[in-house]
MARLO-839609 format. One record per residue: x, y, z of N, C-alpha, C in turn; residue in three letters. Coordinates in steps of 0.2 Angstrom, whole numbers, padded with zeros to 4 digits, always signed. Each point is the difference from the previous one (the first is absolute). Layout:
<rs>
XYZXYZXYZala;...
</rs>
This chain:
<rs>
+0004-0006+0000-0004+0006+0000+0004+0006+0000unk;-0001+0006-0004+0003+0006+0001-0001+0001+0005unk;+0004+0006+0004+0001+0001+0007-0005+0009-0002unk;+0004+0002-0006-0002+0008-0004-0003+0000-0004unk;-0001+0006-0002-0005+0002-0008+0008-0001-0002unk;+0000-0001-0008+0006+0001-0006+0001+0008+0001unk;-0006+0005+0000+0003+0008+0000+0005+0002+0006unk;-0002-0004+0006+0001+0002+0006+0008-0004-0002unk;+0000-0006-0002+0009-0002+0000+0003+0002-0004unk;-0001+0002-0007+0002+0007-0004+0003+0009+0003unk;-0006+0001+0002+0003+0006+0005+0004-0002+0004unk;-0001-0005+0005+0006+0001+0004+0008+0000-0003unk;-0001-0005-0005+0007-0004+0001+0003+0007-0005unk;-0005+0003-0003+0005+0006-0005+0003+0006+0004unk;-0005+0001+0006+0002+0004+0005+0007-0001+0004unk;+0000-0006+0002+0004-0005+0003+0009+0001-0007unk;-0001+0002-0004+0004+0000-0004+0007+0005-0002unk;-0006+0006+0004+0002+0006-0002+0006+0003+0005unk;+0002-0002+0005+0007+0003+0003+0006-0008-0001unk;-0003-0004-0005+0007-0003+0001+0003-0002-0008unk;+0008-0001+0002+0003+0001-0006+0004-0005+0000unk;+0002-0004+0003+0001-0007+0000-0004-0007+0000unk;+0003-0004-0008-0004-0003-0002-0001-0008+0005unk;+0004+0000+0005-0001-0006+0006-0005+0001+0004unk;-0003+0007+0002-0007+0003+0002-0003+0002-0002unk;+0000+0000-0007-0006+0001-0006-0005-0008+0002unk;+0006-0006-0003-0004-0005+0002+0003-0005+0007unk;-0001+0002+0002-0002-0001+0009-0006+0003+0001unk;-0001+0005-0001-0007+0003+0001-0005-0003-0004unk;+0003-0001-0006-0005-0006-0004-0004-0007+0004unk;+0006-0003+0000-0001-0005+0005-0004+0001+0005unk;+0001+0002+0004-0001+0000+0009-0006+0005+0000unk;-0002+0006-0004-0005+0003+0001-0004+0000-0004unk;+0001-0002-0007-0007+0000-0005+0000-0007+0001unk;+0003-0003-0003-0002-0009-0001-0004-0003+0007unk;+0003+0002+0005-0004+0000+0008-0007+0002-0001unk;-0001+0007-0004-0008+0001+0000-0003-0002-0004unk;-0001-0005-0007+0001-0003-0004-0005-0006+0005unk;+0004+0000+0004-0004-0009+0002+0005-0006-0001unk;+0003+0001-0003+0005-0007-0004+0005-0002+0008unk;+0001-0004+0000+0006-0005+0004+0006-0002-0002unk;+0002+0002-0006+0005-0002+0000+0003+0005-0009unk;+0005+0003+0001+0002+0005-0007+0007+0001+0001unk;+0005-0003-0007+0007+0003+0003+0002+0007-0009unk;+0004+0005+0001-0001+0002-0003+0008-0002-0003unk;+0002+0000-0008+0005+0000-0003+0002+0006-0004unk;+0007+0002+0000+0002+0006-0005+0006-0005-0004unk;-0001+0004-0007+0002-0004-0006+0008+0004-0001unk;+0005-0003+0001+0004+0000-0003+0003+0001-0007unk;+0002+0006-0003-0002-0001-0006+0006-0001-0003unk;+0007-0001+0005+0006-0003-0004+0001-0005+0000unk;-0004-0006+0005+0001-0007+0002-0007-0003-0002unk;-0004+0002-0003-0008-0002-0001+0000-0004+0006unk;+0000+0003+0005-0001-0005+0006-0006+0004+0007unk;-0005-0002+0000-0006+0003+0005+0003-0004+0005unk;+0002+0008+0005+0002-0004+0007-0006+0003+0007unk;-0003-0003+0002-0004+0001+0009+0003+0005+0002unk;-0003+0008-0001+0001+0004+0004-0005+0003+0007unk;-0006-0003+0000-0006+0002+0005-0004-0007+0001unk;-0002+0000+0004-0005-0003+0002-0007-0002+0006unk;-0005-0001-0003-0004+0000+0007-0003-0007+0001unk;+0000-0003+0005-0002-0006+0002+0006-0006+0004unk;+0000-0004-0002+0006-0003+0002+0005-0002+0000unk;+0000+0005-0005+0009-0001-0004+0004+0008+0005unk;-0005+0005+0004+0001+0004+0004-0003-0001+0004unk;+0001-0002+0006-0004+0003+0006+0003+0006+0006unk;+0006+0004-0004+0000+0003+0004+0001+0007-0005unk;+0001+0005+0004+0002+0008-0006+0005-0002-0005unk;-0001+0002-0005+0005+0001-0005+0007-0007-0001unk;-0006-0006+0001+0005-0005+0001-0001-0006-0003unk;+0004-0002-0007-0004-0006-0004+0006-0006+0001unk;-0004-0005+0003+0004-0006+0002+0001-0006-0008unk;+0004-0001-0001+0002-0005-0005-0004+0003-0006unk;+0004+0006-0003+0000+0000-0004+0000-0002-0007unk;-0005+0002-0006+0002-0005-0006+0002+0005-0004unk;+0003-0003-0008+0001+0004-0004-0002-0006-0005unk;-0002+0003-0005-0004-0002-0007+0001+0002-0007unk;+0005-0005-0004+0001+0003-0006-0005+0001-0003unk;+0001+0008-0004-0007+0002-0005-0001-0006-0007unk;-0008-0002+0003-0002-0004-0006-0001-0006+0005unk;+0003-0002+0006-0002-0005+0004-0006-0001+0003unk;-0003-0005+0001-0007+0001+0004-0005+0003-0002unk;-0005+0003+0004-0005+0003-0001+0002+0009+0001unk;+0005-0002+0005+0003+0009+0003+0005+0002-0007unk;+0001-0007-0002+0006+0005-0005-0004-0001-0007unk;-0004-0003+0000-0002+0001-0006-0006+0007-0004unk;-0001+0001+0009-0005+0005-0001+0005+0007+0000unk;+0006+0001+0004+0004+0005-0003+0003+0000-0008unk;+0003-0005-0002+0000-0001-0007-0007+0004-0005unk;-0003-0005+0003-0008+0004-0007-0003+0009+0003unk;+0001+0000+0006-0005+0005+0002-0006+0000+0000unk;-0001-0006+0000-0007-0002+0002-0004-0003+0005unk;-0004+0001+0005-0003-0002+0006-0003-0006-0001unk;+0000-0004+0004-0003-0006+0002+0000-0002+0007unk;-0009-0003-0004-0001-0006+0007-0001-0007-0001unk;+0003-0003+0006+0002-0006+0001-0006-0003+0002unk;-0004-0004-0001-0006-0004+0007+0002-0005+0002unk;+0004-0003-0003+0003-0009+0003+0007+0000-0004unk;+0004+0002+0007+0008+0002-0002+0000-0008-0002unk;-0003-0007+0005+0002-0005-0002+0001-0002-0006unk;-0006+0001-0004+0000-0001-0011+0005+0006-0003unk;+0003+0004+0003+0005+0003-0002+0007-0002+0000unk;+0003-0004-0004+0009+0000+0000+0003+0006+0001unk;-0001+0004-0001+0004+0008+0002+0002+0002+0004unk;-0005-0004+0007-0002+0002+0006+0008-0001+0005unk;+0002+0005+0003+0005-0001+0002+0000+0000+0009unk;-0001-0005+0002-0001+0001+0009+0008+0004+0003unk;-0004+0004+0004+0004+0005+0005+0002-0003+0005unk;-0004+0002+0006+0000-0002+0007-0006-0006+0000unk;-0004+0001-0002-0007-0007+0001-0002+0000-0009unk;-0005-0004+0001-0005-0003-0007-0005+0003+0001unk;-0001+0008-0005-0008+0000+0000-0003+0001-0006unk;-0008+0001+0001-0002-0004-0006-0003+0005-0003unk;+0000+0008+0001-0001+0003-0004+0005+0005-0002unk;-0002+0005-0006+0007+0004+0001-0003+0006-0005unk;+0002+0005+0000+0001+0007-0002+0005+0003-0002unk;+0001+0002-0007+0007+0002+0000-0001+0005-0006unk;+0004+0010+0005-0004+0003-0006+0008+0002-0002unk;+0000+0005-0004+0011+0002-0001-0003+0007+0002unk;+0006+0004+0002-0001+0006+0003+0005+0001-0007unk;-0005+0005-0003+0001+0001-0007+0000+0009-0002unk;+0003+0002-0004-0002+0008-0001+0002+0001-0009unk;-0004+0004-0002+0004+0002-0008+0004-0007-0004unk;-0001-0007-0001-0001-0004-0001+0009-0004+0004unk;-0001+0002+0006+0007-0002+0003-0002-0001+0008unk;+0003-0008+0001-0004-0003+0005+0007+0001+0006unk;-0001+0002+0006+0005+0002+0004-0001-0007+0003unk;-0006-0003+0004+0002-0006+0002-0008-0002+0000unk;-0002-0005+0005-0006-0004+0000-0003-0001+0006unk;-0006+0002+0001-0005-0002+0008-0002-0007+0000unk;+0001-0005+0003-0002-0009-0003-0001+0001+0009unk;-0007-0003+0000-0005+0001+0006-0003-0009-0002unk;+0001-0003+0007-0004-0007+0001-0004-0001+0005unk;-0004-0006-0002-0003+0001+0004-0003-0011+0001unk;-0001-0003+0008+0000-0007-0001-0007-0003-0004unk;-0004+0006+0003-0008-0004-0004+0001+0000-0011unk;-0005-0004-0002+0001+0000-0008-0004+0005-0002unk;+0000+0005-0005-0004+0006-0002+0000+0003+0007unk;+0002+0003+0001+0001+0007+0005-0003+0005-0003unk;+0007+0001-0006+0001+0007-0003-0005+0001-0004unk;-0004+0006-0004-0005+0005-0001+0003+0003-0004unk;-0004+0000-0006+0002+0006-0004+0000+0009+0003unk;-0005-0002+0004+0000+0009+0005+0006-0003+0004unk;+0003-0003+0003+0008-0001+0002+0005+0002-0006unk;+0000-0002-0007+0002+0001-0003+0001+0008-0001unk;-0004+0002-0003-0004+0007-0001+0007+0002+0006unk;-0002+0001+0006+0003+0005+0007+0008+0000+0000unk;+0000-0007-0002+0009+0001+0001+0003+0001-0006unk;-0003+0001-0005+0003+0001-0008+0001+0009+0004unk;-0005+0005+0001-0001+0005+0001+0004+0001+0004unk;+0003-0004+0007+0005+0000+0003+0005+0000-0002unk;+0005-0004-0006+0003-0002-0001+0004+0006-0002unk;-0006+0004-0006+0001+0006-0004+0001+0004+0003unk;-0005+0002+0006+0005+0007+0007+0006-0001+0000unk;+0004-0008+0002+0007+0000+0001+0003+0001-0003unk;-0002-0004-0007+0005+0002-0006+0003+0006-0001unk;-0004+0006+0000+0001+0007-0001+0002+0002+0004unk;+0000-0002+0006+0004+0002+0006+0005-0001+0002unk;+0003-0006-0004+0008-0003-0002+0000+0003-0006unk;+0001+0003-0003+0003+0002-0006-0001+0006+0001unk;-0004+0003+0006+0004+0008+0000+0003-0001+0007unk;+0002-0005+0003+0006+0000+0005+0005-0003-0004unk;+0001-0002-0005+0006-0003-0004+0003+0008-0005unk;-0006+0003-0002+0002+0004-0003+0002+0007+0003unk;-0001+0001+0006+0002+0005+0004+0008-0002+0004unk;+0000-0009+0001+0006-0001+0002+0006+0001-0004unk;-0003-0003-0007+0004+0003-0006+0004+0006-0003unk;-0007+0005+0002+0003+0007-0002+0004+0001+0008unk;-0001-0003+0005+0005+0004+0004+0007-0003+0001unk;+0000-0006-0004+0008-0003-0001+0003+0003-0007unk;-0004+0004-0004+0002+0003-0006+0002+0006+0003unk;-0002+0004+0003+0002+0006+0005+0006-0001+0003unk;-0001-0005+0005+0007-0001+0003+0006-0002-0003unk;-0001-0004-0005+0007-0001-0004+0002+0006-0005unk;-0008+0006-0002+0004+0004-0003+0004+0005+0004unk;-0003+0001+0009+0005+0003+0004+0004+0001+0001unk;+0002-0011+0000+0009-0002-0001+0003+0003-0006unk;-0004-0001-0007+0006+0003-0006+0002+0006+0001unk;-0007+0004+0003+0003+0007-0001+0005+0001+0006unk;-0001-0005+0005+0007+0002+0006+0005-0003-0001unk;+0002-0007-0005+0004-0001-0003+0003+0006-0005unk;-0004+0002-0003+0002+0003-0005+0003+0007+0002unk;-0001+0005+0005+0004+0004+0003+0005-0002+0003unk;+0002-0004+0003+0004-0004+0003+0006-0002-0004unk;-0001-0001-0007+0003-0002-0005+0003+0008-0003unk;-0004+0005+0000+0001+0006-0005+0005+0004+0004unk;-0001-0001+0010+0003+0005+0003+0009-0006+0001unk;-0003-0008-0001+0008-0001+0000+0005+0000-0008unk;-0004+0002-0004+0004+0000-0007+0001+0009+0001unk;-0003+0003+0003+0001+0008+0001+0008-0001+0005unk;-0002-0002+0007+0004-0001+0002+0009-0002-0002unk;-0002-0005-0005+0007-0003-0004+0002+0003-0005unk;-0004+0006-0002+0003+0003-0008+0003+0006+0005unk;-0002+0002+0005+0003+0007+0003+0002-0003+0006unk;+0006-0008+0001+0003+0000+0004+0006+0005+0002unk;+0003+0000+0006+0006+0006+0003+0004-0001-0006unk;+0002-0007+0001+0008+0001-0006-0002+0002-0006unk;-0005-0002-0003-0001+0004-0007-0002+0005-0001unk;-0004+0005+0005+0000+0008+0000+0007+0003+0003unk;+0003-0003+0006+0006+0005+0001+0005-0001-0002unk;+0002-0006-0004+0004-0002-0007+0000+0006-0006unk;-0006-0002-0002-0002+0007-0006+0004+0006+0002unk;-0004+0002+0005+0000+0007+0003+0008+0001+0002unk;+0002-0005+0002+0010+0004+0001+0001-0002-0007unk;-0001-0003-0005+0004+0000-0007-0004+0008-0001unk;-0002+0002-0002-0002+0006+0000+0002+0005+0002unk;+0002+0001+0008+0002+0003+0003+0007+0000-0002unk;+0003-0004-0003+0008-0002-0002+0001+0006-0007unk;-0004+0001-0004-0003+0003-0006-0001+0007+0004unk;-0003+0000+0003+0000+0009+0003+0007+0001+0003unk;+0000-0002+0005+0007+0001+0001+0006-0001-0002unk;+0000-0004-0006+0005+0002-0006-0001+0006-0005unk;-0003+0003+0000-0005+0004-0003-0001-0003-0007unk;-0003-0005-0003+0000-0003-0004-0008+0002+0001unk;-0003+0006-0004-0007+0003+0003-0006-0005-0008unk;+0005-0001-0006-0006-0002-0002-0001-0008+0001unk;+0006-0005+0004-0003-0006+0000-0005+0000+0005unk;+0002+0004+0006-0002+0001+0005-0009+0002+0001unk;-0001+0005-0006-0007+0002+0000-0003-0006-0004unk;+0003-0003-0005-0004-0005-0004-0004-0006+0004unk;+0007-0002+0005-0002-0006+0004-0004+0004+0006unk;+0001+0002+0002-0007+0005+0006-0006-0001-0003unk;+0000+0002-0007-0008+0001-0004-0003-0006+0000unk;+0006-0007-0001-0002-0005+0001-0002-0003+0004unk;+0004+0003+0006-0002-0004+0005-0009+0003+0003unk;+0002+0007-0002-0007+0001+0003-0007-0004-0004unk;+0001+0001-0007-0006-0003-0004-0001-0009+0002unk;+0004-0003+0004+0001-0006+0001-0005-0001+0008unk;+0003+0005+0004-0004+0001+0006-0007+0001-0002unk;-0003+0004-0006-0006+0003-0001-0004-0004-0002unk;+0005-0006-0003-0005-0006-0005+0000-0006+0006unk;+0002-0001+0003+0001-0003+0008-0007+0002+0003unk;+0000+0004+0002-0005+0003+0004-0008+0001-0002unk;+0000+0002-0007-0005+0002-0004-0004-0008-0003unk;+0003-0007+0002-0001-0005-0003-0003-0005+0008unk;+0001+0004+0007+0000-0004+0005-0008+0000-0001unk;-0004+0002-0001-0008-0002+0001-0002-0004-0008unk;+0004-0001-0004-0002-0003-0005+0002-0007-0001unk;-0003-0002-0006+0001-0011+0001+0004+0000-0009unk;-0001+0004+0000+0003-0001-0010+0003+0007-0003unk;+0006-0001-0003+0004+0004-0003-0002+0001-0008unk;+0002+0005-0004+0001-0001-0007+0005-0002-0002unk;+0001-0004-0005+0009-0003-0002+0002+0006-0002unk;+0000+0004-0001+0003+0005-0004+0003+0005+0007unk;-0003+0000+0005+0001+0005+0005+0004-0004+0006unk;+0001-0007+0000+0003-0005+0005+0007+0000-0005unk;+0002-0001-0006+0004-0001-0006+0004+0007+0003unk;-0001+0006+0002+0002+0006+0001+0002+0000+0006unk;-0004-0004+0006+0002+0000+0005+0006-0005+0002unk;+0000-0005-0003+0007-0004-0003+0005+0001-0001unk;-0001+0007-0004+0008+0003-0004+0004+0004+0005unk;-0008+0005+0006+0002+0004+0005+0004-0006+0005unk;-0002-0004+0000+0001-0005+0007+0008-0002-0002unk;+0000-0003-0009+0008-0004+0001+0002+0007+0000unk;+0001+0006-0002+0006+0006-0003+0002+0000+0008unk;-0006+0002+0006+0003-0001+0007+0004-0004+0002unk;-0004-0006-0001+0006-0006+0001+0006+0000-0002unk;-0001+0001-0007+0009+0002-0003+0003+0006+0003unk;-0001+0004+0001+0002+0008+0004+0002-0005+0008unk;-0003-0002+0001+0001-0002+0010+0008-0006-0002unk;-0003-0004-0004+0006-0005+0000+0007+0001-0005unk;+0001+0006+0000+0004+0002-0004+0002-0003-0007unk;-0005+0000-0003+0000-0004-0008+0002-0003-0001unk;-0001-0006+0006+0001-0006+0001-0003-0005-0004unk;-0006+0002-0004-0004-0004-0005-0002+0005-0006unk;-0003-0005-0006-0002+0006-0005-0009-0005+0000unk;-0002+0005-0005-0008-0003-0002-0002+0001-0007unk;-0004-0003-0002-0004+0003-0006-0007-0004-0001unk;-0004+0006+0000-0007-0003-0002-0003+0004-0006unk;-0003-0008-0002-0003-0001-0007-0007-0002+0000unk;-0005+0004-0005-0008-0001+0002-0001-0004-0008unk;-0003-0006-0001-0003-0003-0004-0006+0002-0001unk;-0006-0001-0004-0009+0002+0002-0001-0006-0005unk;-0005-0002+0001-0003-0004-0003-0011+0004-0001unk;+0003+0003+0003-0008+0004+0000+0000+0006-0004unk;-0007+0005-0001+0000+0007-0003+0005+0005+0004unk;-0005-0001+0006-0001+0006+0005+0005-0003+0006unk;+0006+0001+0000+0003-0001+0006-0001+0003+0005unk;-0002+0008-0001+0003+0003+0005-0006-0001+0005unk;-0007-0006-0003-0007-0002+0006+0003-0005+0001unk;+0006-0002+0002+0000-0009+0004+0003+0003+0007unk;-0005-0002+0003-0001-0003+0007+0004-0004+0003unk;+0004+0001+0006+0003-0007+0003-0001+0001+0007unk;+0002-0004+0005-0002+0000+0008+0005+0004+0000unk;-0001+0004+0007+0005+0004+0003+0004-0003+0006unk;+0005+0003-0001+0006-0005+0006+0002-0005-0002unk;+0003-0002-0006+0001-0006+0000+0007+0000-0005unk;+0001+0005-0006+0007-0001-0003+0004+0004+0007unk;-0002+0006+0001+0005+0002+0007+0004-0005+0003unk;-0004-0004+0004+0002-0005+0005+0004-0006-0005unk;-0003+0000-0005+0006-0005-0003+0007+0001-0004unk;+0001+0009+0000+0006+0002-0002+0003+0000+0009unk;-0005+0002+0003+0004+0002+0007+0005-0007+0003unk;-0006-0004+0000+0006-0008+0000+0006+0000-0005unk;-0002+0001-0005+0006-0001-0005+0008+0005+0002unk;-0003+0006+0002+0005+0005-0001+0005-0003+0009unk;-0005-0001+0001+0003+0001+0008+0005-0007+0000unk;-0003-0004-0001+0003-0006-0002+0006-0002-0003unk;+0000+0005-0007+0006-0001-0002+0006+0004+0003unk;-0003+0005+0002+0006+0005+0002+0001-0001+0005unk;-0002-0004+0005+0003-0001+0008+0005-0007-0002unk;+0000-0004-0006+0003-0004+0001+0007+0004-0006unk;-0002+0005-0001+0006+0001-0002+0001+0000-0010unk;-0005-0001-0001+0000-0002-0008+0002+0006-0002unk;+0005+0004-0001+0002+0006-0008+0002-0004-0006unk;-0004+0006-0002+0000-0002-0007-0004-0003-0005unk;-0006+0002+0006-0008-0006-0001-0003+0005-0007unk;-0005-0001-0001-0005+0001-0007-0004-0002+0000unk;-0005+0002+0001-0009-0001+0002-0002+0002-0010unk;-0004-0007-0002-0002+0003-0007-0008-0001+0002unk;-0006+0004+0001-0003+0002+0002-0006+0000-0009unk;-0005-0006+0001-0003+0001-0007-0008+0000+0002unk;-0005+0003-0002-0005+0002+0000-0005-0002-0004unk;-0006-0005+0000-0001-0002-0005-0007+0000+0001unk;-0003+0005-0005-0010+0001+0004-0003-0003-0007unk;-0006-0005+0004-0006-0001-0004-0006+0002+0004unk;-0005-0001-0002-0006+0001+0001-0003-0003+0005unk;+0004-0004+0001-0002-0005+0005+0006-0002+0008unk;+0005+0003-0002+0005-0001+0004+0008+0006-0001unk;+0004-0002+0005+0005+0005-0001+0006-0003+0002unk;+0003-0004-0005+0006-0003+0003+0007+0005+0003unk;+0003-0002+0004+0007+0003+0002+0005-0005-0002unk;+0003-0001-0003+0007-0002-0001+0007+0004+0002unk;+0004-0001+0006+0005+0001+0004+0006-0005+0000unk;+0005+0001-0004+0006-0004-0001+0005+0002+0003unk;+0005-0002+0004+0006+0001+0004+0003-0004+0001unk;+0009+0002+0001+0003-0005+0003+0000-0004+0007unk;-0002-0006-0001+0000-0003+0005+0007-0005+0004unk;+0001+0005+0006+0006-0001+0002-0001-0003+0009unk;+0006-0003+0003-0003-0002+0006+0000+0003+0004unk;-0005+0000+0006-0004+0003+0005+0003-0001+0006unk;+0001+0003+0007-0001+0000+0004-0006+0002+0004unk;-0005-0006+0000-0006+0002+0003-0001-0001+0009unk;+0002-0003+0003+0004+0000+0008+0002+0007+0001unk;+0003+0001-0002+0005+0008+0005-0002+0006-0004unk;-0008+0001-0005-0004+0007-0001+0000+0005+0007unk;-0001+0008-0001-0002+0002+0005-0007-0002+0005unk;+0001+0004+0003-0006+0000+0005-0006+0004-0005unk;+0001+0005-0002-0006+0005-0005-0002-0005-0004unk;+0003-0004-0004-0002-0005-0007-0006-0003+0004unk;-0003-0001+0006-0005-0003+0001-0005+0004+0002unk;+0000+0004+0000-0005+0005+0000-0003+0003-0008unk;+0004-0004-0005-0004+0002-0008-0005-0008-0001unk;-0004+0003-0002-0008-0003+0001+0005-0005-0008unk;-0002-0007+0003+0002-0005-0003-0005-0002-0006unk;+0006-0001-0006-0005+0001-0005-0006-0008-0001unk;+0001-0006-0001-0003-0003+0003-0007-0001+0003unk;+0000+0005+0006-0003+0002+0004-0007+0004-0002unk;+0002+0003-0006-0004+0006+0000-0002-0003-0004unk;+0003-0003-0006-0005-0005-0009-0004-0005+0005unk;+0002-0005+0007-0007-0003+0003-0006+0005+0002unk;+0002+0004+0004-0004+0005+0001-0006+0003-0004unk;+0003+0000-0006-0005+0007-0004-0001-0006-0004unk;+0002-0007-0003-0002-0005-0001-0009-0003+0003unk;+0004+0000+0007-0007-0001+0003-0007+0004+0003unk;+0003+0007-0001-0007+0003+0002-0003+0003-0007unk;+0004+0001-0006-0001+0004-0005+0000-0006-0006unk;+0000-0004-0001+0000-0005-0003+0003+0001-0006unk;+0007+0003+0001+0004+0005-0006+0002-0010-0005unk;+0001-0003+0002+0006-0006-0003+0005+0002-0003unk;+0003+0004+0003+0008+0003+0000+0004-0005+0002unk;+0006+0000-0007+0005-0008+0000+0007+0004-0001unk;+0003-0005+0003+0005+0003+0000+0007-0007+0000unk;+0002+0001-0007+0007-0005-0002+0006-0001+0000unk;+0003+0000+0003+0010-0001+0001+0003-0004-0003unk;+0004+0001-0004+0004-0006-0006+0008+0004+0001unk;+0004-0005-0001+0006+0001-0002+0001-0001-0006unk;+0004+0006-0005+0001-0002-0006+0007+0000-0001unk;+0003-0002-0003+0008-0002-0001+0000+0003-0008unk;+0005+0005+0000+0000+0004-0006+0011+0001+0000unk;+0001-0007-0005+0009+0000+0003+0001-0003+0005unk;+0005+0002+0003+0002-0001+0006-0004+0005+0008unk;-0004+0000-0004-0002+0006+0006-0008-0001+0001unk;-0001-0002+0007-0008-0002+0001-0003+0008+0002unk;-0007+0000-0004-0005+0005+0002-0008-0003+0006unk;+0000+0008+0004-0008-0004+0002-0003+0002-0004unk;-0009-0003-0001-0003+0005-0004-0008+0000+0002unk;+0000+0003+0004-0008+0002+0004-0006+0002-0005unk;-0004-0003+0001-0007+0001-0006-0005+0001+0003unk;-0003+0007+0001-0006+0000+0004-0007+0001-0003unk;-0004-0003+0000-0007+0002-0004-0007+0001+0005unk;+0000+0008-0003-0005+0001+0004-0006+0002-0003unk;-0005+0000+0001-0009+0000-0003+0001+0011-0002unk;-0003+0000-0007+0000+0008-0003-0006+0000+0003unk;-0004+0005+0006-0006+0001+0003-0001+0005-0003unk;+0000+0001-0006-0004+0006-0005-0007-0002+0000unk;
</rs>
């Protein structure tokens, strides 16, 4: 016998809905408060798996719980098994009147002889299933049927906007993280391009020119340095460069380079195009910087004069290769300074913007033998975000 009107357990249970936003007390409250005013003895509630096809007993009322929020010997049900898994598979409700002339029928905790089984269904996508028994034969009632289908439907939509809220607030929090990765990354590649020794390196070669009065190398390299500081700066709240304005900031960075290390190396940079419009190709920002900054500091601390950076530029429509050739001579990696670790490790920075920016920036190291003399040759290809 119903215990309520169907209105009266409609109202309540949507009532009953509305302050909660987890789907373990969505249905618990299924269970324990509507299936209770129902009249029925026995209902266990499944949610569907949708990476395992597998319907595992999350709720229950009768005897598989008899205390709060507590389901004893759990089952789980491949979809398509049974009557529960078959009625998730189709999304279609059924009633049982004599489990016994059913082969589907899959015994829980006891043998009974009728059964109920509607899916908790929305927008044709079945979240899991309500399978209510019961031991008399023919119990269940189309007007049963009828209540719990409309029951089923409240909760469907009630799990799919707590899915969809939990959703959007984990797309929120990971955007959080990118953008607090992502400063993190701008102020340590800021940090690394105006570390000490490479501004007050600069700044005494310069000051070596004034005080020689050697006034035009002196203002030349000043003008650079400044416009370098300016491209620095002006780049810290952005995520992408123009190739054409990064190609410049390149020229300002080696000429420094070479002025601090006393022409210790030379360079040349060469622009191929494969496209119209070069001067619109797009690349990520912070990233040829950090990988001359390795190159330079590394060669020069081990002492390589006489080096040759041939520096080649290759833009399509769809990408921007760098090509970077130099001699490759042996290192002392053990006995670098203390500063050298404080330059944002290049490595570091392609997983990084790999991972939050989905750039697929590569990055290739080859040795090339040309005579008696081996070259490294670094290949970087990065996405044109035109």
């Amino acid at each position: 016998m119903i215990s309520e009107s169907f209105e009266d357990i409609l109202i309540y249970f949507s009532k009953s809905l509305l302050g909660k936003e987890n789907e373990d007390d969505i249905l618990w409250d299924l269970a324990k408060n509507c299936i209770a005013k129902l009249g029925f003895v026995d209902c266990v509630i499944y949610i569907l798996d949708q990476e395992t096809d597998i319907l595992v007993q999350k709720a229950a009322y009768g005897p598989k719980s008899p205390k709060d929020k507590t389901l004893f010997n759990h089952l789980e049900i491949v979809l398509g098994q049974g009557i529960t898994g078959t009625v998730a598979k189709t999304g279609i409700a059924e009633i049982i009147n004599n489990t016994s002339e059913d082969p589907r029928y899959i015994e829980d905790d006891d043998n009974r002889l009728s059964e109920i089984c509607v899916p908790i269904a929305h927008e044709n996508i079945v979240y899991g299933v309500i399978d209510c028994e019961h031991p008399e034969i023919g119990f269940f009632t189309p007007h049963h049927l009828k209540m719990l289908t409309a029951v089923a439907s409240i909760c469907a939509i009630k799990i799919k906007s707590v899915r969809a809220n939990r959703e959007l607030a984990e797309k929120q929090d990971k955007l959080l993280k990118i953008r607090e990765e992502m400063l993190e990354l701008k102020l340590r590649a800021l940090n690394s391009q105006l570390n000490p020794h490479f501004v007050f390196n600069s700044l005494n070669a310069i000051q070596y020119f004034v005080t020689s009065e050697k006034k035009i190398p002196a203002l030349e390299y000043l003008s650079t340095f400044s416009r370098l500081m300016r491209f620095y700066l002006k780049q810290l709240d952005k995520d992408t460069v123009s190739l054409y304005n990064e190609i410049d900031m390149l020229n300002w960075y080696l000429k420094l380079q070479k002025l601090r290390y006393d022409d210790s190396f030379e360079y040349t940079i060469t622009l191929e195009k494969t496209m119209d419009k070069l001067e619109e190709a797009i690349i990520p920002a912070f990233i040829i910087h950090t990988l001359f900054e390795n190159i330079i500091e590394h060669s020069m601390f081990n002492h390589h004069k006489g080096q040759h950076f041939n520096i080649v530029f290759k833009a399509s429509a769809k990408e921007v290769i760098v090509d970077v050739e130099y001699r490759e001579l042996d290192s002392d990696v053990a006995n670098q300074p203390e500063y050298r670790d404080s330059i944002l490790k290049w490595q570091d920075q392609i997983e990084l913007l790999n991972t939050v920016k989905g750039y697929a920036i590569q990055n290739k190291n080859v040795t090339v033998t040309n005579g008696t003399k081996e070259y490294r040759k670094t290949t970087l290809t990065l996405p044109n975000l035109m």
